[in-house]
PASELO-305680 format. One record per residue (C-alpha): residue number from 1; residue in one letter; x, y, z. Coordinates in nm, 2 decimals, m for minus. Layout:
N
<pt NUM,A,<X,Y,Z>>;
...
//
This chain:
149
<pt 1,X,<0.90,m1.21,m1.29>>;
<pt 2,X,<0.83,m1.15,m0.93>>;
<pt 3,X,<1.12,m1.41,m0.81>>;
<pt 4,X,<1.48,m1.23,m0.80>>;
<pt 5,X,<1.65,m0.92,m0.92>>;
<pt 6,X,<2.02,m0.90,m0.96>>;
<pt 7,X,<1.99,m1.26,m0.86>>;
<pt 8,X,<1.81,m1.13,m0.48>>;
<pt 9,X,<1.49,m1.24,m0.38>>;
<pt 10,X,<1.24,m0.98,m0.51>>;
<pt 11,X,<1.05,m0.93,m0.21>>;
<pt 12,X,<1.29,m0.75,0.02>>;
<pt 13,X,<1.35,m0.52,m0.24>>;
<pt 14,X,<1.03,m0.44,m0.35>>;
<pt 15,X,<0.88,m0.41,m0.04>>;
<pt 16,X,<1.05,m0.12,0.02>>;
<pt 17,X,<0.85,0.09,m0.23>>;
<pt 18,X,<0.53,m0.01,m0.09>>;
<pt 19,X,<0.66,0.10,0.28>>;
<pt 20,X,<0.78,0.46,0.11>>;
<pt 21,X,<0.51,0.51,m0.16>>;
<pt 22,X,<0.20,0.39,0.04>>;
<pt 23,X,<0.23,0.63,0.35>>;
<pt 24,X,<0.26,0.89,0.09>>;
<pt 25,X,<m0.02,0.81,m0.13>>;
<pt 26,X,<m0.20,0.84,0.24>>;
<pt 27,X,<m0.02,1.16,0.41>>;
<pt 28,X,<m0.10,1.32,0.03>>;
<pt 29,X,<m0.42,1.21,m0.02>>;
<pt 30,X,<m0.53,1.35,0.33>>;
<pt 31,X,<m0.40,1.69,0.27>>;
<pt 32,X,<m0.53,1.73,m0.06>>;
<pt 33,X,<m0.88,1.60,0.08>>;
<pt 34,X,<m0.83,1.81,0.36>>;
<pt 35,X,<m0.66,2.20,0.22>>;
<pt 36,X,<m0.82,2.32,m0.08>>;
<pt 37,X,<m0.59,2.60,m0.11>>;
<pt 38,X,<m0.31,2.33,m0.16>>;
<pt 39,X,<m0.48,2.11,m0.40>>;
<pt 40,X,<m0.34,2.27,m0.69>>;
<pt 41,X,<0.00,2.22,m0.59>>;
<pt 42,X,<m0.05,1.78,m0.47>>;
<pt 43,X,<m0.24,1.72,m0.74>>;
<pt 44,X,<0.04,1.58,m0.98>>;
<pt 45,X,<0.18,1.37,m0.68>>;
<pt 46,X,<m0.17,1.25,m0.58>>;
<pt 47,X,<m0.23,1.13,m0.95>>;
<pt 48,X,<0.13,1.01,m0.94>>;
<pt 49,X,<0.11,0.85,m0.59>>;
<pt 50,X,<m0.23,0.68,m0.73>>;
<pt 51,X,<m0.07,0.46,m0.97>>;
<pt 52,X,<0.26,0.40,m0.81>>;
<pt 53,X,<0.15,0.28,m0.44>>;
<pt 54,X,<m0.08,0.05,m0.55>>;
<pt 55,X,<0.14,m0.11,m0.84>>;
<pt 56,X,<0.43,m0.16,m0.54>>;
<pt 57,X,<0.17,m0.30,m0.34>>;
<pt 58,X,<0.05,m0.55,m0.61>>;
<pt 59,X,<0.42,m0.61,m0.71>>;
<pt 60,X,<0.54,m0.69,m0.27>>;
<pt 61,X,<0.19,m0.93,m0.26>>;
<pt 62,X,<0.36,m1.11,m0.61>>;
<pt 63,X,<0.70,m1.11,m0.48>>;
<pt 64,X,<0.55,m1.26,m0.16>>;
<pt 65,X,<0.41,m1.49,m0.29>>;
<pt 66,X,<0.67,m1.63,m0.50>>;
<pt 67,X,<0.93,m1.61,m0.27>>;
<pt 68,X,<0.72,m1.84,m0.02>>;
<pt 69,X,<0.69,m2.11,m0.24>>;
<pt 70,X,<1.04,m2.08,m0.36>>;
<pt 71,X,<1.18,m2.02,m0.01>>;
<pt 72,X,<0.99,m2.11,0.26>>;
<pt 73,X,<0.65,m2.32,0.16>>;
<pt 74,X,<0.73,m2.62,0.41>>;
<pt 75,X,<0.76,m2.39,0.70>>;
<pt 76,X,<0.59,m2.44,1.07>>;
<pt 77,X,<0.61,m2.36,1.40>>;
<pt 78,X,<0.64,m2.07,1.52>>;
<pt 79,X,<0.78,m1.87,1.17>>;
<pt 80,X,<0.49,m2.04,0.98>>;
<pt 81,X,<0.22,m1.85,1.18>>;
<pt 82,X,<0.44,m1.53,1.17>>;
<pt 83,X,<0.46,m1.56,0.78>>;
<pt 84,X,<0.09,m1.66,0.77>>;
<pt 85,X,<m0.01,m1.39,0.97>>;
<pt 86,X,<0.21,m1.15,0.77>>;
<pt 87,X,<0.07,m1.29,0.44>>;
<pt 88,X,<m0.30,m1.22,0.58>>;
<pt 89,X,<m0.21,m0.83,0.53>>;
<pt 90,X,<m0.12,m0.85,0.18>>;
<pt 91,X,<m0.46,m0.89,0.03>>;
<pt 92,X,<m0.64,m0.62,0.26>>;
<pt 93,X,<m0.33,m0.39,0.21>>;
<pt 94,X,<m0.39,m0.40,m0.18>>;
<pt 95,X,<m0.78,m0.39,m0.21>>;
<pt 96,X,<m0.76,m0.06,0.03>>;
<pt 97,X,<m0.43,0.12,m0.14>>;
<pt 98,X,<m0.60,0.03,m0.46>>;
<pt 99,X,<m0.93,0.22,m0.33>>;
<pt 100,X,<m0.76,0.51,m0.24>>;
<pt 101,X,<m0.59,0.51,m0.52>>;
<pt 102,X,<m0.87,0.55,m0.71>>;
<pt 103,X,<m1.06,0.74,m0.44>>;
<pt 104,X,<m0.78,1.00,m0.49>>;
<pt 105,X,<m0.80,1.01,m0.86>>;
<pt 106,X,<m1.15,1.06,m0.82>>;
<pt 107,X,<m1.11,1.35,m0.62>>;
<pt 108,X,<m0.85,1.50,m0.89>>;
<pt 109,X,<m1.06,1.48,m1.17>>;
<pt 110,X,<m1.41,1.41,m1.07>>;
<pt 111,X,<m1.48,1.66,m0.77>>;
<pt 112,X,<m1.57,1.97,m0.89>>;
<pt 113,X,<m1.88,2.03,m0.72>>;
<pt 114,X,<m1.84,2.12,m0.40>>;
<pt 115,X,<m2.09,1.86,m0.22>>;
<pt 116,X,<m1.92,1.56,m0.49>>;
<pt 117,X,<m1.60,1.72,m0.35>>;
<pt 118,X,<m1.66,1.70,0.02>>;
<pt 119,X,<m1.81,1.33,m0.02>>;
<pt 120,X,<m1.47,1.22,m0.19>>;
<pt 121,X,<m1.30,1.41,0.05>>;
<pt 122,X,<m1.45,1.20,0.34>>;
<pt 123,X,<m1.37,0.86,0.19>>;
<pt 124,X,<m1.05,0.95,0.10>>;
<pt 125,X,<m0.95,0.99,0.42>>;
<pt 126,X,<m1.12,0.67,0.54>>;
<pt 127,X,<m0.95,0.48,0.31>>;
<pt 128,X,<m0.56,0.70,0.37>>;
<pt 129,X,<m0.67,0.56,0.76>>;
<pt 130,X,<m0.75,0.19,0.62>>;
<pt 131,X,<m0.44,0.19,0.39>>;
<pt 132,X,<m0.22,0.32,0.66>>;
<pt 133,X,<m0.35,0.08,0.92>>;
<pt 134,X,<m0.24,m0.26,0.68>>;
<pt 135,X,<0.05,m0.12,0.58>>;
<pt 136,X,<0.13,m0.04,0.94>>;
<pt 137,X,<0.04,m0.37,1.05>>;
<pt 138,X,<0.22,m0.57,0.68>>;
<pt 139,X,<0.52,m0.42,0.73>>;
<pt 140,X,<0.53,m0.49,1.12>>;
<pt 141,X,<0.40,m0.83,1.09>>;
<pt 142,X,<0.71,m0.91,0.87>>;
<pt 143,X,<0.95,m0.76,1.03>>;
<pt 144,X,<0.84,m0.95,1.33>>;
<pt 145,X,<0.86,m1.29,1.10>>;
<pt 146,X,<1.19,m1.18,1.00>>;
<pt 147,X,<1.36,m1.04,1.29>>;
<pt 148,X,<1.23,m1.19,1.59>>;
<pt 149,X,<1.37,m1.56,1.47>>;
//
């Protein structure tokens, strides 16, 4: 499932929704934590964002996976530590997009007392900042494995 589409390798292609739909779940979530008067207007692409950044998250860790044992599981040197070190994101990049996620939901539907609002508010922002830092640092660390052969 998480091995080709259109007879590519998965992972190239899907990672590309996690690097569009994860800073957005983030730059979204902030604001509506953030401006109250503009919560009415995020709040369908927060609850959207919420479900599709984390499912393109798990899907890139899958298709990761997957596409190192199909393609490159005997790999060393120098391209083996990038990989590794790119493949150490994946699992901190999903438990904190998946937080937020549901941080953000949270917020949505859960927050509407004020101090329950303001709480949410605060660790939705901490995890937009911990979700942004791995994807940051995911994305980067595979470009590097790629591109710096």
């Amino acid at each position: 499932m998480f091995d080709q589409i259109l007879g590519l390798p998965a992972h190239p292609l899907i990672i590309h929704f996690t690097v569009v739909l994860t800073p957005l779940l983030v730059a979204v979530s902030v604001v509506y934590a953030l401006v109250a008067r503009w919560r009415p207007q995020l709040a369908w692409a927060v609850v959207g964002l919420s479900v599709a950044a984390p499912a393109a998250v798990f899907a890139a860790w899958r298709s990761g996976l997957r596409l190192k044992q199909v393609r490159f599981a005997d790999v060393e040197g120098v391209l083996g530590e990038r990989l590794a070190t790119h493949q150490s994101f994946a699992v901190p990049l999903l438990i904190s997009t998946v937080a937020l996620g549901v941080l953000s939901l949270l917020l949505v539907f859960a927050a509407r007392n004020k101090t329950v609002a303001m709480v949410l508010s605060g660790l939705t922002v901490a995890a937009a900042m911990v979700s942004a830092y791995y994807v940051v640092r995911a994305g980067d660390s595979g470009a590097r494995a790629v591109w710096s052969l």
